[in-house]
DOFI-38209 format. One line per field, with one value per atom (N, C-alpha, C): x, y, z; residue in one letter. Coordinates in nm, 2 decimals. Example, Ala and Ser with C-alpha at 12.3 -4.5 7.8 and 13.67 -1.06 7.14 Angstrom:
2
u: 1.32/1.23/1.32/1.28/1.37/1.29
v: -0.57/-0.45/-0.33/-0.22/-0.11/0.00
w: 0.78/0.78/0.78/0.71/0.71/0.79
r: A/A/A/S/S/S
This chain:
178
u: 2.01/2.03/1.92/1.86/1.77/1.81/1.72/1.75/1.68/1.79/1.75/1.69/1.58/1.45/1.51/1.68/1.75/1.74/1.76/1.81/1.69/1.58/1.45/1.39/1.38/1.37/1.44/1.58/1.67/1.63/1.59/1.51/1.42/1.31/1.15/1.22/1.31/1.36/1.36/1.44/1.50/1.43/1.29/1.22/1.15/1.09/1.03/1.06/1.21/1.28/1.31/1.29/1.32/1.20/1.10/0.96/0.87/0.83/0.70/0.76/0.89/0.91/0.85/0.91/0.91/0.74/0.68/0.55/0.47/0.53/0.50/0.54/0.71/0.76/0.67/0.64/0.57/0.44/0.42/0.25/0.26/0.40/0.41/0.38/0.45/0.42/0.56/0.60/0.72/0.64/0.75/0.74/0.88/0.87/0.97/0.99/1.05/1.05/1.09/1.00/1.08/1.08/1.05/1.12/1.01/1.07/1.00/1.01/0.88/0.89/0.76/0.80/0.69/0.61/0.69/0.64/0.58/0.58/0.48/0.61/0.59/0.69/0.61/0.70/0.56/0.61/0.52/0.59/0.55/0.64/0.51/0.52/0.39/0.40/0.39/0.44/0.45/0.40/0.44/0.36/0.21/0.17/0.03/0.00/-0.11/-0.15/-0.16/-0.27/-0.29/-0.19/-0.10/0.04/0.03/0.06/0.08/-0.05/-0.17/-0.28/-0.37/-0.41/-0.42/-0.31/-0.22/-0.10/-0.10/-0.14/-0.16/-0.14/-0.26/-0.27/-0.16/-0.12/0.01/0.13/0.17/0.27/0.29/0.18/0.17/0.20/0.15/0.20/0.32/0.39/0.51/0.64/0.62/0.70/0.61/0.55/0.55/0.64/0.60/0.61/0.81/0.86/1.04/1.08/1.02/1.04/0.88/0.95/0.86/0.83/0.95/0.93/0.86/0.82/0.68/0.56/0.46/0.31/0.23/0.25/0.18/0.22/0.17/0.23/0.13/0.19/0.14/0.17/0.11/0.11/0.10/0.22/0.14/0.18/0.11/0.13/0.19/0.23/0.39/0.36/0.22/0.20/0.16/0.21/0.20/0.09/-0.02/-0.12/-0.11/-0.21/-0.20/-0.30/-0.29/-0.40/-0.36/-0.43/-0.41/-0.42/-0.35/-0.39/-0.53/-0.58/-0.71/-0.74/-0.55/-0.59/-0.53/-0.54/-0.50/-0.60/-0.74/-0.77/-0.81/-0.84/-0.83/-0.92/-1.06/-1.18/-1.19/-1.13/-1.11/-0.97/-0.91/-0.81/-0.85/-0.95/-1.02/-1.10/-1.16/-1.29/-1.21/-1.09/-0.98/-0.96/-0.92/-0.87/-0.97/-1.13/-1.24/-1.27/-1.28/-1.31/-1.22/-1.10/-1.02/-0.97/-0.95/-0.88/-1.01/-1.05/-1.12/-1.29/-1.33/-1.48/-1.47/-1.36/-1.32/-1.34/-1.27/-1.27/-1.41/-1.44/-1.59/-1.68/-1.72/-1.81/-1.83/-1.73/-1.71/-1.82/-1.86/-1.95/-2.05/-2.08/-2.16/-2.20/-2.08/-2.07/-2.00/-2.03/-1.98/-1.99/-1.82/-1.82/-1.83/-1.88/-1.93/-1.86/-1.82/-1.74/-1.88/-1.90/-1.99/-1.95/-1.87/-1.75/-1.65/-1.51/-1.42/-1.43/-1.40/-1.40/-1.21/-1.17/-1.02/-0.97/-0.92/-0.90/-0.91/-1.05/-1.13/-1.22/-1.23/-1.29/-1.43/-1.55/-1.65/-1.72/-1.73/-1.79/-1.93/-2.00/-2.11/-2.08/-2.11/-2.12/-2.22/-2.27/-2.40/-2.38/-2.47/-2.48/-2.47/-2.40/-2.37/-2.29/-2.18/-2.13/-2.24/-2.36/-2.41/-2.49/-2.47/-2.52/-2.45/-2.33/-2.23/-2.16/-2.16/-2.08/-1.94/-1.88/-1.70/-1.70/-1.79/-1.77/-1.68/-1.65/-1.55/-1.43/-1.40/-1.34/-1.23/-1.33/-1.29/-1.28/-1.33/-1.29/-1.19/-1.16/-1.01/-0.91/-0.93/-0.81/-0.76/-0.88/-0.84/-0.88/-0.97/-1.01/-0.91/-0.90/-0.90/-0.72/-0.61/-0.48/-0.46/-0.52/-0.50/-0.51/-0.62/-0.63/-0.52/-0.49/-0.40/-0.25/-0.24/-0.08/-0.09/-0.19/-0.22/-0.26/-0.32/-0.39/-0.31/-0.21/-0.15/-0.31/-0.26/-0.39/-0.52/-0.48/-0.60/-0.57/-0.67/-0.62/-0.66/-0.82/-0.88/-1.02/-1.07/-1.22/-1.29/-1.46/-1.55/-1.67/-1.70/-1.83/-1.97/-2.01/-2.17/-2.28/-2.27/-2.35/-2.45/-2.59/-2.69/-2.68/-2.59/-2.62/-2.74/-2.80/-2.95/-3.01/-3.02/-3.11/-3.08/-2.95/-2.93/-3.00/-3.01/-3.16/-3.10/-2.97/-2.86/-2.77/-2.71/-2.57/-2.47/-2.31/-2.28/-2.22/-2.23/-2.22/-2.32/-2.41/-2.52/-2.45/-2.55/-2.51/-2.48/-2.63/-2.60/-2.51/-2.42/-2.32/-2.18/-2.18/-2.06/-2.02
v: 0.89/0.99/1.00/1.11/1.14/1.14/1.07/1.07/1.23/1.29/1.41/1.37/1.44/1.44/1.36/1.41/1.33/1.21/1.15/1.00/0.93/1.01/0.93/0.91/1.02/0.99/0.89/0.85/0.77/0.62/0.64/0.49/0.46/0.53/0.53/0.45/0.51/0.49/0.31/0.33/0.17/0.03/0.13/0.04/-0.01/0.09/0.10/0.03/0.04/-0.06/-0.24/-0.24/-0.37/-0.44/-0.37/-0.44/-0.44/-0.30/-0.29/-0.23/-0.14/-0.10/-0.17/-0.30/-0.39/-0.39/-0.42/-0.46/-0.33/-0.20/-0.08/-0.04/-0.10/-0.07/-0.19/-0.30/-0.40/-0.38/-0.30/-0.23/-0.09/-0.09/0.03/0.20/0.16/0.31/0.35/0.47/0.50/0.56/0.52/0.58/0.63/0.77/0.81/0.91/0.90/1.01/1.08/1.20/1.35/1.39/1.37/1.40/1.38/1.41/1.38/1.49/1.53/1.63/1.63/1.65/1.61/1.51/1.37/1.23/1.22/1.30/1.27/1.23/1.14/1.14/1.14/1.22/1.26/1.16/1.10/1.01/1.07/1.03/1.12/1.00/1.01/0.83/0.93/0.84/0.87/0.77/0.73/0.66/0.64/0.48/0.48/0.50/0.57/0.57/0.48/0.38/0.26/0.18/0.18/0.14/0.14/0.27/0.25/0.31/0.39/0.43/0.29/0.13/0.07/-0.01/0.01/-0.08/0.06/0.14/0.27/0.22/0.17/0.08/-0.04/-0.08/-0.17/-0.09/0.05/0.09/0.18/0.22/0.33/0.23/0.11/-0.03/-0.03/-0.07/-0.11/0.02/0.09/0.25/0.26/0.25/0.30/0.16/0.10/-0.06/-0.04/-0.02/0.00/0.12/0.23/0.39/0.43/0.34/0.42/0.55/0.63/0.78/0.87/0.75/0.85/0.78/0.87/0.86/0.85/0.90/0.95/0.90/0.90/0.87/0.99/1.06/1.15/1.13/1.08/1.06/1.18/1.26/1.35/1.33/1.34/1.35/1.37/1.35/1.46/1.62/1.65/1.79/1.86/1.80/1.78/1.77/1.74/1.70/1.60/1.65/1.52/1.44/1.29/1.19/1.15/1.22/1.16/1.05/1.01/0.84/0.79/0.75/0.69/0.64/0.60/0.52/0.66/0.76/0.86/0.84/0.81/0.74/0.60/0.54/0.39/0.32/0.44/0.35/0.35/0.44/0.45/0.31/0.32/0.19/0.05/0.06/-0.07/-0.13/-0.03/-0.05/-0.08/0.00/-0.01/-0.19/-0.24/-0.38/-0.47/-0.44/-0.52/-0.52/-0.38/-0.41/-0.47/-0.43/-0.52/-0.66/-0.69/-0.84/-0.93/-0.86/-0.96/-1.03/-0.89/-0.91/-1.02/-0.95/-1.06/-1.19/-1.22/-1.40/-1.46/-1.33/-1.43/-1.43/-1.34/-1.36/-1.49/-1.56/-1.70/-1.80/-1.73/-1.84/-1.71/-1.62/-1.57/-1.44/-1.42/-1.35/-1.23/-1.13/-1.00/-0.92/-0.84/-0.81/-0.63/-0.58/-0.45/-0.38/-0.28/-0.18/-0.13/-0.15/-0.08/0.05/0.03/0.14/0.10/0.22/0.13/0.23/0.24/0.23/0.21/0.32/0.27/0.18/0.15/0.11/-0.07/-0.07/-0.20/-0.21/-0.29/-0.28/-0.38/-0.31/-0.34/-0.38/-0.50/-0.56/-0.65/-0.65/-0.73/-0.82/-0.94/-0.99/-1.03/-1.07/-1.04/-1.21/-1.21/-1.27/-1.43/-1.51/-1.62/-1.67/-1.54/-1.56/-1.52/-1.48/-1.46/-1.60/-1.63/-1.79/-1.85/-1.87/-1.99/-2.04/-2.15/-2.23/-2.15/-2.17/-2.15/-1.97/-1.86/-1.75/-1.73/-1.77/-1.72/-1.77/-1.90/-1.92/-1.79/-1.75/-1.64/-1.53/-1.51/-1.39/-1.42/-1.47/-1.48/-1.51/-1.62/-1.67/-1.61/-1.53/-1.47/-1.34/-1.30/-1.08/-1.02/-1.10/-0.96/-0.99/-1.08/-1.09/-1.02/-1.04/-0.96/-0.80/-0.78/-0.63/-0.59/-0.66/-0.61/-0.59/-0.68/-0.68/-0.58/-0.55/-0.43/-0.29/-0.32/-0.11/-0.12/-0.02/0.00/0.11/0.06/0.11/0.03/-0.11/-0.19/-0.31/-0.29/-0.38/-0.50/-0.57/-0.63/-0.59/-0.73/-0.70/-0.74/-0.69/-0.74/-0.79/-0.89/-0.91/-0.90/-0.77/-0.75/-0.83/-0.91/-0.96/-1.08/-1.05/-1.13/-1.28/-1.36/-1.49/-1.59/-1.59/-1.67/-1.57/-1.44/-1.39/-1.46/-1.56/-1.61/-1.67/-1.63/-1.70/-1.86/-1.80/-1.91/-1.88/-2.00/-1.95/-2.04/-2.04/-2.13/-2.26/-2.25/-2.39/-2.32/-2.44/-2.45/-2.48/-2.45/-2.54/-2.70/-2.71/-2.88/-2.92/-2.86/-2.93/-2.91/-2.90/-2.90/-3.06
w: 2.99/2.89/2.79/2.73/2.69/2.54/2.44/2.33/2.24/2.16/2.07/1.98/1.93/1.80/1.67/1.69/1.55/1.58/1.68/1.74/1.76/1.76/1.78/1.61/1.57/1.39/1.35/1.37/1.33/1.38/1.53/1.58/1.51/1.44/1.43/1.24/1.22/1.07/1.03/1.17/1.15/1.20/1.28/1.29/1.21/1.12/0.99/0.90/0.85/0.78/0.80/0.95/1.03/0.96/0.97/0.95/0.83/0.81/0.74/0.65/0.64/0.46/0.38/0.36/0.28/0.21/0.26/0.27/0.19/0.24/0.16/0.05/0.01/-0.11/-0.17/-0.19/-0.19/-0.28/-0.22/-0.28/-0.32/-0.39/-0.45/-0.38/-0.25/-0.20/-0.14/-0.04/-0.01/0.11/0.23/0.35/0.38/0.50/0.52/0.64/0.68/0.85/0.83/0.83/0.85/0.95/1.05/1.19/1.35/1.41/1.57/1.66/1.70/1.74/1.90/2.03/2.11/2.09/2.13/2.09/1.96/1.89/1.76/1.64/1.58/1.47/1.36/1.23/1.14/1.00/0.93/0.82/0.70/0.63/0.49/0.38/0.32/0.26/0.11/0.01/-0.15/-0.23/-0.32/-0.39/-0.40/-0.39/-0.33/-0.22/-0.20/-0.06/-0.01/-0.09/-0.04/0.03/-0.02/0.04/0.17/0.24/0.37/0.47/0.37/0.50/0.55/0.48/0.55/0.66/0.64/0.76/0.90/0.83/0.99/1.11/1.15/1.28/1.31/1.22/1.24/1.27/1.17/1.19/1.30/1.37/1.47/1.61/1.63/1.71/1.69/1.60/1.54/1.60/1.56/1.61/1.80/1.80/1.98/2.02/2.01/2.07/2.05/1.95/1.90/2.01/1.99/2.01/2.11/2.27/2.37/2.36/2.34/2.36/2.28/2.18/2.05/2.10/2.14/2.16/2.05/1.97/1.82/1.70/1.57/1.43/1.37/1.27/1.18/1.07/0.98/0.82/0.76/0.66/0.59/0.44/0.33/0.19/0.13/0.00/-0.07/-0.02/-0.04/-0.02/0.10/0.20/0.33/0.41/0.31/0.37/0.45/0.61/0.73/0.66/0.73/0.74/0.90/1.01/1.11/1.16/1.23/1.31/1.34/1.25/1.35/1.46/1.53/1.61/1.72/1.75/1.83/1.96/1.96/2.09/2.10/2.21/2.29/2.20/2.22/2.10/2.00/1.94/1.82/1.75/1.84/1.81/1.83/1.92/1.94/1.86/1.79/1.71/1.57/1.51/1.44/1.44/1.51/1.54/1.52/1.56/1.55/1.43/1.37/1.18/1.16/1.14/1.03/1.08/1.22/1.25/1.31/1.38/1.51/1.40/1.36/1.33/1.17/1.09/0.97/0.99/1.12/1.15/1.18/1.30/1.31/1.24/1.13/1.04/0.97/1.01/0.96/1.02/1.16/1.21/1.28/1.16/1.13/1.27/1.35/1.46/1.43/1.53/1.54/1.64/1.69/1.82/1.81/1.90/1.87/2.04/1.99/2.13/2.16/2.31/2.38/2.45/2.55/2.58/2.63/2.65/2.76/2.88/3.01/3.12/3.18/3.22/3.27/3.18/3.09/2.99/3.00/3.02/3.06/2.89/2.83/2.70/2.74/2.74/2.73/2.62/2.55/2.48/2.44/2.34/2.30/2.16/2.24/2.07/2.04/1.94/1.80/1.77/1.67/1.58/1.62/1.56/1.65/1.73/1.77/1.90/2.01/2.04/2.10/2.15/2.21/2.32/2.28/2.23/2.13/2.31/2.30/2.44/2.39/2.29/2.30/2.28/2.32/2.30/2.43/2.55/2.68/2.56/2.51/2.47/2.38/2.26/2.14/2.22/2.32/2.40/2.48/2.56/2.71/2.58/2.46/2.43/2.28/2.22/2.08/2.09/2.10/2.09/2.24/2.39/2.46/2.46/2.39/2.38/2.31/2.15/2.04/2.09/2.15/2.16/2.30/2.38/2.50/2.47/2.29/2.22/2.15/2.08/1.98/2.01/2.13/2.17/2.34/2.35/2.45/2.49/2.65/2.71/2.73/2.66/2.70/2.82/2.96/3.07/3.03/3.05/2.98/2.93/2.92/2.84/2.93/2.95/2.98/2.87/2.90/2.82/2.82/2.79/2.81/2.73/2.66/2.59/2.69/2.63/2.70/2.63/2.65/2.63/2.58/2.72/2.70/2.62/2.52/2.48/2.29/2.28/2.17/2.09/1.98/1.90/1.82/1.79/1.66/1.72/1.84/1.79/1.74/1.70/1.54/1.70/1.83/1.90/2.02/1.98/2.10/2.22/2.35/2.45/2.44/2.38/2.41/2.31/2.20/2.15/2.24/2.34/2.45/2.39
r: X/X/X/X/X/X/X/X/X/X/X/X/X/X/X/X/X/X/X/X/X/X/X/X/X/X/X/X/X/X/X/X/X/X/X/X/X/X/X/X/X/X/X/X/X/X/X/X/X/X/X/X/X/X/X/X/X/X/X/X/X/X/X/X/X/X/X/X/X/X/X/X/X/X/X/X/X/X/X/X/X/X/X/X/X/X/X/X/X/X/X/X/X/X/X/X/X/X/X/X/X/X/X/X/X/X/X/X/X/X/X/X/X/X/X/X/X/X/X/X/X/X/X/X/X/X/X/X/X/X/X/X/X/X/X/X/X/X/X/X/X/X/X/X/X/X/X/X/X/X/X/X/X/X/X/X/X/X/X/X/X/X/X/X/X/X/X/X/X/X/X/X/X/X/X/X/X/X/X/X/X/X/X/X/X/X/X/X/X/X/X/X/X/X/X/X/X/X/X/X/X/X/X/X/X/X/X/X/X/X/X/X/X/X/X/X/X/X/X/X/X/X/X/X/X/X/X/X/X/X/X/X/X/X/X/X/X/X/X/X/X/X/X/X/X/X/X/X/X/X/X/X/X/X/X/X/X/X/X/X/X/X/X/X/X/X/X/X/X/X/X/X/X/X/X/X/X/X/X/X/X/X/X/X/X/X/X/X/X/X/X/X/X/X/X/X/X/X/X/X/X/X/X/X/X/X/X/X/X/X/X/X/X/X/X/X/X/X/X/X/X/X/X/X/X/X/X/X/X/X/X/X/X/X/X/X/X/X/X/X/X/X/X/X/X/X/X/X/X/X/X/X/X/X/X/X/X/X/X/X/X/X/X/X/X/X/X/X/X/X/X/X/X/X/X/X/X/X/X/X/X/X/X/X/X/X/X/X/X/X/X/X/X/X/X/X/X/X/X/X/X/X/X/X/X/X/X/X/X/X/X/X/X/X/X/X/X/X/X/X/X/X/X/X/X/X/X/X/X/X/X/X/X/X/X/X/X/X/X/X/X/X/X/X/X/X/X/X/X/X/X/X/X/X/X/X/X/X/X/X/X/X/X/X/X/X/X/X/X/X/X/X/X/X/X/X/X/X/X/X/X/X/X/X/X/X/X/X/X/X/X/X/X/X/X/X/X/X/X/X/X/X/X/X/X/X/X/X/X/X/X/X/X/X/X/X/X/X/X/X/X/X/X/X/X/X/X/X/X/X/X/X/X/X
């Protein structure tokens, strides 16, 4: 049985509430579903923006992942201005996830992972900095970037890693510290 635009609003509602309201009212903003219409369900945030346009990428996860039957999230204003999804394509959601989650951490050990392209929804990557010749980079890749991104961007199969290794000048674990 096919769920009606009311019934899917009403899912997207409750998923919203299950989760991330809180976190919005939180930071002084208001989210709210005005309805669903051809997989797109449209939200309109109030208060602070800030509030809910950085959790975007979390809530647009959060609502497909509850409510298969929406493809899309549309954010629009009190004044119905849109702020579209940033993450509306694969790279653009990937690169989304590398700024704010993936790239945060490694700067720690002074590295950084950059989208080269994706390919059939194969994510092609380079890393920089001192993940580049680092012995535990297969590691931060198989066991931390390509899970995170295969749980967070529907449409990702896995990763490849394009990065030239031996062309590493520093990286934060040498070989010989195996």
């Amino acid at each position: 049985m096919e769920l009606t635009e009311g019934e899917l609003a009403e899912r997207v509602a409750a998923a919203l509430q299950a989760s991330v309201m809180p976190s919005v009212i939180a930071r002084g903003g208001e989210l709210r579903v005005l309805g669903v219409e051809d997989g797109t369900a449209t939200l309109e945030i109030g208060g602070s923006p800030g509030a809910s346009l950085p959790l975007l990428g979390r809530i647009e996860h959060l609502v497909r992942k509850a409510v298969p039957e929406i493809a899309r999230v549309r954010l629009v204003g009190p004044r119905g201005d849109a702020q579209e999804s940033r993450s509306a394509d694969l790279a653009d959601r990937v690169r989304d996830i590398l700024d704010r989650e993936i790239n945060p951490v490694i700067a720690a050990h002074r590295g950084q992972a950059t989208l080269v392209e994706i390919d059939g929804g194969w994510v092609r990557l380079r890393l920089d900095g001192g993940c580049q010749g680092c012995s535990l980079a297969e590691v931060t890749l198989r066991q931390g970037i390509e899970p995170l991104l295969r749980e967070r961007v529907p449409g990702v199969i896995g990763l490849t890693d394009l990065t030239d290794h031996q062309a590493g000048r520093d990286p934060y674990y040498s070989p010989a510290k195996r």
